[in-house]
C-alpha positions as semicolon CSV with decimal commas, in nm:
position;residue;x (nm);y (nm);z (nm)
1;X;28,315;-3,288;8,719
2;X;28,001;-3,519;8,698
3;X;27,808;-3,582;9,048
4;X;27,742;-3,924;9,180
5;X;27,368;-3,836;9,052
6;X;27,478;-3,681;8,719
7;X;27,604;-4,023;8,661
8;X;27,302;-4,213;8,801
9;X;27,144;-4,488;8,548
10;X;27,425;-4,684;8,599
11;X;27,425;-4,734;8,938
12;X;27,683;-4,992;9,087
13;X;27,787;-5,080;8,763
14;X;28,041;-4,820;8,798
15;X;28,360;-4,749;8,993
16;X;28,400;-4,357;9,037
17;X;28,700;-4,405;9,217
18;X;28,875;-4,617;8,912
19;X;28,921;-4,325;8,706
20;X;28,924;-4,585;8,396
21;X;28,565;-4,645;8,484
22;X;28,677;-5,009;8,576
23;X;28,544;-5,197;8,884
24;X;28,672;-5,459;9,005
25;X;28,627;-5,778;8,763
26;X;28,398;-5,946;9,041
27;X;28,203;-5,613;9,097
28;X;28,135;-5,577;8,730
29;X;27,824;-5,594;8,604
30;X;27,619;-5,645;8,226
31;X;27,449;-5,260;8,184
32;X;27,101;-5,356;8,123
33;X;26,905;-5,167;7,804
34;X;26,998;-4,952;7,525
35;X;27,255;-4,682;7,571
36;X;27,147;-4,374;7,633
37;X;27,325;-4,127;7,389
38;X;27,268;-3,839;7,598
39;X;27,434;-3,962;7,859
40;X;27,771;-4,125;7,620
41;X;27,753;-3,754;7,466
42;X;27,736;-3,564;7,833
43;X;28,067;-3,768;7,980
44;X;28,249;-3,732;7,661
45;X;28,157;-3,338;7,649
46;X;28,274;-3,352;8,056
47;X;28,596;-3,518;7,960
48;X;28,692;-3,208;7,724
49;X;28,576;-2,932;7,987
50;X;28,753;-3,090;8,305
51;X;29,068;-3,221;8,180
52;X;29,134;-2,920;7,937
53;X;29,411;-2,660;8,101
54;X;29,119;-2,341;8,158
55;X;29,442;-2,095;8,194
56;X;29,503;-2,181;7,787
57;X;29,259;-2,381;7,650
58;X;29,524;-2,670;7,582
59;X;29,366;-2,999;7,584
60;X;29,615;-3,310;7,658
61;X;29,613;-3,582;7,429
62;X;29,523;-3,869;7,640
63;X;29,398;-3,899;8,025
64;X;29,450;-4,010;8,278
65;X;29,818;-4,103;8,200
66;X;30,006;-3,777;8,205
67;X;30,039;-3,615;7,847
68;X;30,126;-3,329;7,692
69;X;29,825;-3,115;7,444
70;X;29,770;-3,281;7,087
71;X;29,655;-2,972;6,899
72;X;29,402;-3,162;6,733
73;X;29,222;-3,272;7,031
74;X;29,195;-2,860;7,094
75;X;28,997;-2,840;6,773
76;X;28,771;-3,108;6,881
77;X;28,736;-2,964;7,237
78;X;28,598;-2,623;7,052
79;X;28,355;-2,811;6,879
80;X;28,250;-2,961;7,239
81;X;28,228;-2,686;7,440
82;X;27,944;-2,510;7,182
83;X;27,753;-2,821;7,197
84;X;27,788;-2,833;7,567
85;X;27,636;-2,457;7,581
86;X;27,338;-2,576;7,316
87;X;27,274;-2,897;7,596
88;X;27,294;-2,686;7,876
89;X;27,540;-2,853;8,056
90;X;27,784;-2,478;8,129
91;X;27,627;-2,148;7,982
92;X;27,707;-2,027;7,645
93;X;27,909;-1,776;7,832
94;X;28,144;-2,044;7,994
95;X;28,183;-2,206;7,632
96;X;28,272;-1,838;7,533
97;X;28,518;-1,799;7,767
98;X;28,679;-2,103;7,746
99;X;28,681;-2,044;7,368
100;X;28,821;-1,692;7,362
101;X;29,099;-1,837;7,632
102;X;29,173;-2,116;7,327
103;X;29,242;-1,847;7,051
104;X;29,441;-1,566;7,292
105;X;29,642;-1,849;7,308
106;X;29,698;-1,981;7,020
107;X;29,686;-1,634;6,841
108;X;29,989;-1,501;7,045
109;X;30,181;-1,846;7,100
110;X;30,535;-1,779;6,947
111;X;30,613;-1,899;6,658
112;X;30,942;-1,937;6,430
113;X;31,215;-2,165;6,305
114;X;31,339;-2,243;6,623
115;X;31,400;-2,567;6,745
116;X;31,239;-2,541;7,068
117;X;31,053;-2,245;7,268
118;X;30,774;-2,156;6,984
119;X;30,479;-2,306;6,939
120;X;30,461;-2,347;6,542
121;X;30,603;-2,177;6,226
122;X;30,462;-2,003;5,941
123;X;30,104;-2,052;6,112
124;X;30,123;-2,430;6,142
125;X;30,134;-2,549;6,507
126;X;30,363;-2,840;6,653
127;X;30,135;-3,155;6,651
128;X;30,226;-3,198;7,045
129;X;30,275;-2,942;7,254
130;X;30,339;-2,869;7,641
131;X;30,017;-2,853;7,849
132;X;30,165;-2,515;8,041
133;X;30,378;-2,287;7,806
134;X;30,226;-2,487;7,494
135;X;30,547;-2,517;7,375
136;X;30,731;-2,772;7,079
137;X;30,730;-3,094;7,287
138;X;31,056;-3,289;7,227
139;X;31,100;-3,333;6,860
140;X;30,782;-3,357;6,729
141;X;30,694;-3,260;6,378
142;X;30,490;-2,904;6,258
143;X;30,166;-3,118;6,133
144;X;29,959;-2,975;5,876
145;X;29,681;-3,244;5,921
146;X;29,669;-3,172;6,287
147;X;29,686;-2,795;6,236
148;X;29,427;-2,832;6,046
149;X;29,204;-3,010;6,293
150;X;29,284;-2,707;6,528
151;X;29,191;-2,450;6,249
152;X;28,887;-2,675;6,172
153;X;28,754;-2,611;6,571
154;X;28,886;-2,223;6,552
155;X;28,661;-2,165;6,229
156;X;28,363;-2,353;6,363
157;X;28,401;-2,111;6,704
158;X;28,369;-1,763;6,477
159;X;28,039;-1,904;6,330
160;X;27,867;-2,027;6,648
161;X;28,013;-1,725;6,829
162;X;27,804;-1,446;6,623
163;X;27,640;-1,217;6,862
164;X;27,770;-0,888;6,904
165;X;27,926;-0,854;7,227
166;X;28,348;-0,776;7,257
167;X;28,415;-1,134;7,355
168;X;28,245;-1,311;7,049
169;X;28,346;-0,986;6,796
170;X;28,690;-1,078;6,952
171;X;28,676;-1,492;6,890
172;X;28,581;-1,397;6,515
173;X;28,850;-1,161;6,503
174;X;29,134;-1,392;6,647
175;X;28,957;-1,663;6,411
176;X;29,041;-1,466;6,117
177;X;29,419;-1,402;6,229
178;X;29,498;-1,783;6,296
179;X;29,371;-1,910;5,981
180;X;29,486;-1,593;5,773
181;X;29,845;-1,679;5,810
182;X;29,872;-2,006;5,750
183;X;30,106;-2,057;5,424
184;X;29,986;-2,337;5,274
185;X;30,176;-2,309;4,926
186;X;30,532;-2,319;5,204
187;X;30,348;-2,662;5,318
188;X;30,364;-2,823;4,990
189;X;30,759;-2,819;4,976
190;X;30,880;-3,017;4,683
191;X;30,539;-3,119;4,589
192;X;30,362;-3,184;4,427
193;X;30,074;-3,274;4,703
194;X;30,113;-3,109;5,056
195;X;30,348;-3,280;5,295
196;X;30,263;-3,393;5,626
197;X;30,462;-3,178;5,796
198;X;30,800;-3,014;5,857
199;X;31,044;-3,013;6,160
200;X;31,350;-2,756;6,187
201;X;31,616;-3,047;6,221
202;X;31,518;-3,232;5,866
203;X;31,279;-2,968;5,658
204;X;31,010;-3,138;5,532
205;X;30,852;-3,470;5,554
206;X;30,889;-3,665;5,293
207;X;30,537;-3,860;5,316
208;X;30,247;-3,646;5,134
209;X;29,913;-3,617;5,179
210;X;29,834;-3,851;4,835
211;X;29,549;-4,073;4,877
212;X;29,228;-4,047;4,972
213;X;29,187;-4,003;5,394
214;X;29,055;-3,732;5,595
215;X;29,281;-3,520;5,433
216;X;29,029;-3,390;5,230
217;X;28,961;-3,128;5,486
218;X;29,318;-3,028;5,481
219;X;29,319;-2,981;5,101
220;X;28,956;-2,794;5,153
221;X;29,068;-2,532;5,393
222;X;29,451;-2,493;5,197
223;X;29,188;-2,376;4,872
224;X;28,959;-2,161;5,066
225;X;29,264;-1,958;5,247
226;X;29,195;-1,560;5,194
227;X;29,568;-1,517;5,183
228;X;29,757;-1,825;5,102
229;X;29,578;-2,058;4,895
230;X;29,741;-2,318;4,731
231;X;29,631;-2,373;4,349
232;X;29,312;-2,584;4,205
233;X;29,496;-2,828;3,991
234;X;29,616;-2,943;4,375
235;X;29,316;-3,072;4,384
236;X;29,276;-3,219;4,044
237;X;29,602;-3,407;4,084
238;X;29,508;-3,535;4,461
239;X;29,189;-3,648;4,319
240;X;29,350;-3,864;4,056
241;X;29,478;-4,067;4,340
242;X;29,142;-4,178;4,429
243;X;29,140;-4,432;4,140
244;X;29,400;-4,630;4,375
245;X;29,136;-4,665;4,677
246;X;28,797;-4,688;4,457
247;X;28,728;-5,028;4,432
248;X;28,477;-5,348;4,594
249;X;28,626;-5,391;4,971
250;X;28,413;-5,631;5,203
251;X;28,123;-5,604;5,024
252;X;28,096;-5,240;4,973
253;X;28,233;-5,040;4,620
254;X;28,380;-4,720;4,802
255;X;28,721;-4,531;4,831
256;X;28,878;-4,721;5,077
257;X;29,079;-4,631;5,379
258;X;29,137;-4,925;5,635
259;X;29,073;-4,762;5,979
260;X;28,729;-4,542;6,015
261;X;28,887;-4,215;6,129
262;X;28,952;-4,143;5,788
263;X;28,614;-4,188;5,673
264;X;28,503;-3,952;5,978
265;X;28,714;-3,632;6,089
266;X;28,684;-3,431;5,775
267;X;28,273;-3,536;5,836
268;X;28,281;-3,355;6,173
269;X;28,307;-3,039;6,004
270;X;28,182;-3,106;5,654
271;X;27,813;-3,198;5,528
272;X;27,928;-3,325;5,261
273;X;27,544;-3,493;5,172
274;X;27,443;-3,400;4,845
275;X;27,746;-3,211;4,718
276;X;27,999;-3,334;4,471
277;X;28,323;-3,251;4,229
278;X;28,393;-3,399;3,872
279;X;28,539;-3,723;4,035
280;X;28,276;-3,770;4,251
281;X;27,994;-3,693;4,000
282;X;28,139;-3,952;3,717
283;X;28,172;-4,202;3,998
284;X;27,755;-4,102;4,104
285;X;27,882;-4,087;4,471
286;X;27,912;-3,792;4,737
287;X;28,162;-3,829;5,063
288;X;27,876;-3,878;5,257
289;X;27,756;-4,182;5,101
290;X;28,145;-4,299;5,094
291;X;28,146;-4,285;5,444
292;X;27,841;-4,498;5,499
293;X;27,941;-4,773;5,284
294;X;28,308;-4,785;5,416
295;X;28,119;-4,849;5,793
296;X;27,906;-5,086;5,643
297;X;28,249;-5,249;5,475
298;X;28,367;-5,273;5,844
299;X;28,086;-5,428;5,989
300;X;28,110;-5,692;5,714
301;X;28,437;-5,704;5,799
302;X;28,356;-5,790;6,152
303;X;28,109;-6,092;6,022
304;X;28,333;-6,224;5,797
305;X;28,572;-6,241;6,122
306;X;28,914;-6,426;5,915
307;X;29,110;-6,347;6,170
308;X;28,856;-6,555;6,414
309;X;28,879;-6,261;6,667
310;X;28,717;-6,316;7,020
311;X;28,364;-6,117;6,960
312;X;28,344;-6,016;6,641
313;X;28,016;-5,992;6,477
314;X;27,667;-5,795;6,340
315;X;27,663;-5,600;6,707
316;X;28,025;-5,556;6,799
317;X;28,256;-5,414;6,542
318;X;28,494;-5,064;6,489
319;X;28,860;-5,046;6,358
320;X;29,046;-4,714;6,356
321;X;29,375;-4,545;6,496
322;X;29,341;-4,626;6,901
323;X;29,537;-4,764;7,193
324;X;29,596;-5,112;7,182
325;X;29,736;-5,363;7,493
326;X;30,123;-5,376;7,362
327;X;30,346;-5,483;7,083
328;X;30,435;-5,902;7,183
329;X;30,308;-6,236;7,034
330;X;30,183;-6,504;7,254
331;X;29,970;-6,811;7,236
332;X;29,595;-6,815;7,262
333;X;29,382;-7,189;7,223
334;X;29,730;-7,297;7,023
335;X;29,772;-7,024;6,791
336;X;30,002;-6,704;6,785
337;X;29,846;-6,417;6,791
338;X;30,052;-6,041;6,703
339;X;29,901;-5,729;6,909
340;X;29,995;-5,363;6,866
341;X;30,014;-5,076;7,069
342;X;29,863;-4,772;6,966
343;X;29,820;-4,837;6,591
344;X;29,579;-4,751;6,262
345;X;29,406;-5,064;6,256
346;X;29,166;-5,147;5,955
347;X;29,009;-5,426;5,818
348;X;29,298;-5,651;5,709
349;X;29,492;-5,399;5,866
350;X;29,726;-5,477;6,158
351;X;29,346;-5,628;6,316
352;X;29,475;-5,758;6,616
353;X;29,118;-5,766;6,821
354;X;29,132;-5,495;6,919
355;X;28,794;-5,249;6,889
356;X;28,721;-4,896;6,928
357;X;28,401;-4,770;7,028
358;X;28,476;-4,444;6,839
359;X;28,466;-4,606;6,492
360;X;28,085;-4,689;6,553
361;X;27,992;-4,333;6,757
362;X;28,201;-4,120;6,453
363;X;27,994;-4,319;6,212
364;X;27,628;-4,297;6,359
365;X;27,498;-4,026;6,134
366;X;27,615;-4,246;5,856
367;X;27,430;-4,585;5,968
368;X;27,226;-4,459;6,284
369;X;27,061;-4,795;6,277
370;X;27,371;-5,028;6,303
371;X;27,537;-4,813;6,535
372;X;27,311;-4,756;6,786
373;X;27,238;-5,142;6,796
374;X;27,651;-5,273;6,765
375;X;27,697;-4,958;7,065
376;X;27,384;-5,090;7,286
377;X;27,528;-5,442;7,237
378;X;27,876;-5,392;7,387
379;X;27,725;-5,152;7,599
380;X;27,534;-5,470;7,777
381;X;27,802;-5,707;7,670
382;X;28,098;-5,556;7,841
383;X;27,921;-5,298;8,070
384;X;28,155;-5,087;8,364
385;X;28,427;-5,278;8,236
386;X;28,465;-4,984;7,907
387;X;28,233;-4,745;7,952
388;X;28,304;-4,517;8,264
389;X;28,285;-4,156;8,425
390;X;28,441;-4,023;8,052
391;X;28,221;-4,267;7,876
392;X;28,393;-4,491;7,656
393;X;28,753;-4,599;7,687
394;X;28,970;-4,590;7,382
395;X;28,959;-4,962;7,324
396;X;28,904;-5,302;7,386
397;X;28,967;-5,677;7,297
398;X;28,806;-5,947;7,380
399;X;29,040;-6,198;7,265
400;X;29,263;-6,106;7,558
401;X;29,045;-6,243;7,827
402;X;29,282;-6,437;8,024
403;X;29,579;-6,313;8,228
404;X;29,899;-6,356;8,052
405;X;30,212;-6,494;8,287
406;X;30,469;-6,223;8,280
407;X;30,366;-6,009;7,935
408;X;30,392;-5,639;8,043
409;X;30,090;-5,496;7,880
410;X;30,162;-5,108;7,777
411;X;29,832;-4,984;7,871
412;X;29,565;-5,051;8,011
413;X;29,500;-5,429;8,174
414;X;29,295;-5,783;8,120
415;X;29,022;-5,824;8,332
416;X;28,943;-6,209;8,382
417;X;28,679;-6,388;8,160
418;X;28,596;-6,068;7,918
419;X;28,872;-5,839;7,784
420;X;29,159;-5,611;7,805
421;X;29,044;-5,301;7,848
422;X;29,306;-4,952;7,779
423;X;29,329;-4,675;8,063
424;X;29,274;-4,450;7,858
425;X;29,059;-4,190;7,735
426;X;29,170;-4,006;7,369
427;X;29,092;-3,649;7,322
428;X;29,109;-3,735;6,902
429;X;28,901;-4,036;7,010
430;X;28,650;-3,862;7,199
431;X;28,583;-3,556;6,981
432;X;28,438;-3,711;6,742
433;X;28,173;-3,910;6,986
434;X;28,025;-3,610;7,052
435;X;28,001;-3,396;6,765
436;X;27,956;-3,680;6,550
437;X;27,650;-3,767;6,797
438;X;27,519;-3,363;6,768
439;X;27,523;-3,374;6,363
440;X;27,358;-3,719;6,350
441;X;27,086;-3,508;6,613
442;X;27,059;-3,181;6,458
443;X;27,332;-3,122;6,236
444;X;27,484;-2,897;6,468
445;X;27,832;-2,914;6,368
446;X;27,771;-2,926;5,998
447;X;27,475;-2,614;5,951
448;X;27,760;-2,353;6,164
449;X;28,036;-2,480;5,909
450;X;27,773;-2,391;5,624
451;X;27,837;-2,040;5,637
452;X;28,235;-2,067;5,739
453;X;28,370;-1,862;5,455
454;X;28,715;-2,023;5,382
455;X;28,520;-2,376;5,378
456;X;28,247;-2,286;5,131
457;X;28,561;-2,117;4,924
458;X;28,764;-2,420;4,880
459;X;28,460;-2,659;4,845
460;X;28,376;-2,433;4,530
461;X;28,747;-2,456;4,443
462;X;28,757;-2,791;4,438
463;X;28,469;-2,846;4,178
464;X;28,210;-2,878;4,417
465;X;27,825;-2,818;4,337
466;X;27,476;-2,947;4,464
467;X;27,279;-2,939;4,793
468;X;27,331;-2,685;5,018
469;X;27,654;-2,546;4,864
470;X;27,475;-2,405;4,587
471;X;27,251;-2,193;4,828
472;X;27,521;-2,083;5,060
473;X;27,629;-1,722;5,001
């Protein structure tokens, strides 16, 4: 947990003792300057190491609201606790240990067609499980994208982890066993693209991953598996369906996906600068440079404001999957306005106002210019009000500035005069602040992955060439 002078540079604009990081609205105050990255990246790391369960590595999927573990947020939290070893906020051999914890775990976590009391089946992992015994929680689905967000974090671990000693040896070895027995051609079903996941009550999911999102990661790692790799013309034929998203959107001609995540998560792992397949090189494009338009696309967005949203503009911008105040109508200045609770929100996408300051942090290697200005901006702008003892909150909207007479508000609450602010902090939210922030520094992330076999296998797969992929080994 962060000291009272950890956290100094903020001084009384904070409120320890709201665990939202929210004072109250008369104590809050405008947070003079630029923000300071290393401090947004040491809460968010902090958030990872002291809500995470240190007995099994799980990582809950919100906080403080009591949750159960999103698997995905585990992947991210691997990612974090490297970087936090590399800042010198715990010793590499606290990240180790924490790490190693992770993978016993998830490496020895039942597994099976069961309904309930396993963890996963066929080496894909529930997309929720319980924080204790890690567990199915209630009926929630076997999710290959999420699994592969996990698997993403465990194969990032057995590159970072290379020194010699039993406990690293033993992370690479576990590494290898998770990853090695995931059966990816099972995962595609009925195909002919891979589903999104299975449960025991219904089989598989009938929605496929079929357009272009960050599922690109999922289809990378399902090429590169050493023992169940799905086919090539998977690729090929999920690649084709790129033609539907390609296109001028707000200004920008890029393979569109409304909210930003999509543009990010397979980024946290994969440099994909400089490297292309056949789709990519008759379009003269790379992911990279997709990514960078689609976040100038939403700041465009954002100026363009049609839905004449409280705030929007050049410095204070970011739609993506987040927490929102609650599913109701009501009237603002004589119009009805629709909000959503936790949602995918994009531009012209169920935009309700609501903004998440991860869409600008996962983006900053893209546009490090526009980022860091929009993220200073509502740093000032809305000061202790979002930005707390985790850093960031999941979201905010300044539209809802003003109280509203007897609307029960799902999360989070409306402090007078500047915005609703959620309770919340997101662990799929947060991973990407910080190892978004630690590529954009020093590629951290991205020159580990660069050796990760099974990556640089499916990325050759796939069609790719150029850049670094043609050195790797």
């Amino acid at each position: 947990m962060l000291t009272r002078r950890e956290l100094g540079g903020l001084g009384a604009a904070l409120s320890l003792a709201a665990i939202g990081g929210c004072a109250p609205a008369s104590g809050l105050v405008p947070m003079p300057g630029a923000l300071d990255l290393d401090d947004l990246e040491r809460r968010t790391f902090q958030w990872f190491w002291d809500t995470g369960n240190a007995a099994n590595g799980l990582v809950p999927d919100r906080w403080p609201s009591k949750s159960f573990c999103s698997i995905a947020a585990v992947g991210f939290a691997l990612n974090t606790y490297a970087i936090g070893a590399e800042r010198g906020w715990i010793t590499r051999a606290e990240a180790r240990d924490r790490t190693l914890t992770t993978l016993r775990f998830f490496a020895t976590a039942p597994q099976g067609p069961a309904a309930s009391g396993v963890t996963g089946h066929r080496g894909f992992f529930y997309h929720f499980i319980d924080m204790d015994k890690g567990h199915r929680f209630e009926t929630t689905e076997l999710s290959s994208i999420d699994t592969v967000l996990l698997l993403a974090g465990i194969l990032f671990a057995a590159q970072y982890y290379d020194r010699a000693d039993s406990a690293e040896t033993e992370i690479r070895r576990l590494a290898r066993v998770i990853n090695d027995r995931v059966d990816w051609p099972w995962m595609l079903g009925t195909g002919p693209y891979v589903s999104m996941g299975w449960n025991p009550e219904k089989g598989f999911i009938a929605s496929q991953w079929d357009r272009y999102n960050e599922a690109t990661l999922l289809y990378l790692l399902a090429l590169g598996s050493p023992s169940y790799p799905i086919d090539p013309r998977v690729w090929t034929r999920y690649t084709r369906m790129f033609d539907l998203s390609w296109g001028d959107h707000f200004g920008e001609r890029h393979l569109h996906f409304p909210p930003m995540f999509g543009h990010q998560y397979s980024h946290v792992w994969v440099d994909f600068r400089g490297i292309r397949d056949p789709w990519l090189r008759a379009h003269d494009l790379d992911l990279f440079d997709n990514s960078r338009r689609a976040t100038r696309a939403q700041r465009n967005y954002a100026l363009a404001n049609p839905g004449k949203w409280t705030g929007y503009g050049a410095d204070c911008w970011g739609l993506t999957a987040c927490d929102g105040p609650g599913d109701f109508k009501t009237d603002i200045g004589g119009a009805t306005r629709e909000f959503f609770s936790y949602s995918a929100r994009g531009p012209g996408d169920r935009d309700d106002g609501t903004l998440a300051p991860t869409a600008l942090v996962g983006s900053i290697a893209f546009e490090p210019e526009l980022v860091t200005a929009a993220l200073s901006a509502i740093h000032r702008r809305y000061g202790a009000a979002i930005y707390g003892q985790y850093g960031f909150l999941d979201a905010f909207n300044p539209t809802l500035s003003e109280p509203l007479p007897g609307q029960a508000l799902l999360h989070g609450r409306i402090i007078p005069g500047l915005c609703w602010v959620d309770n919340d902090y997101l662990g799929i939210d947060q991973g990407p602040i910080v190892a978004m922030i630690a590529n954009h520094r020093d590629d951290f992330v991205w020159k580990h992955m660069r050796g990760c076999r099974p990556l640089v296998d499916g990325l050759r797969r796939a069609g790719f060439t150029g850049g670094w992929l043609d050195r790797a080994a």
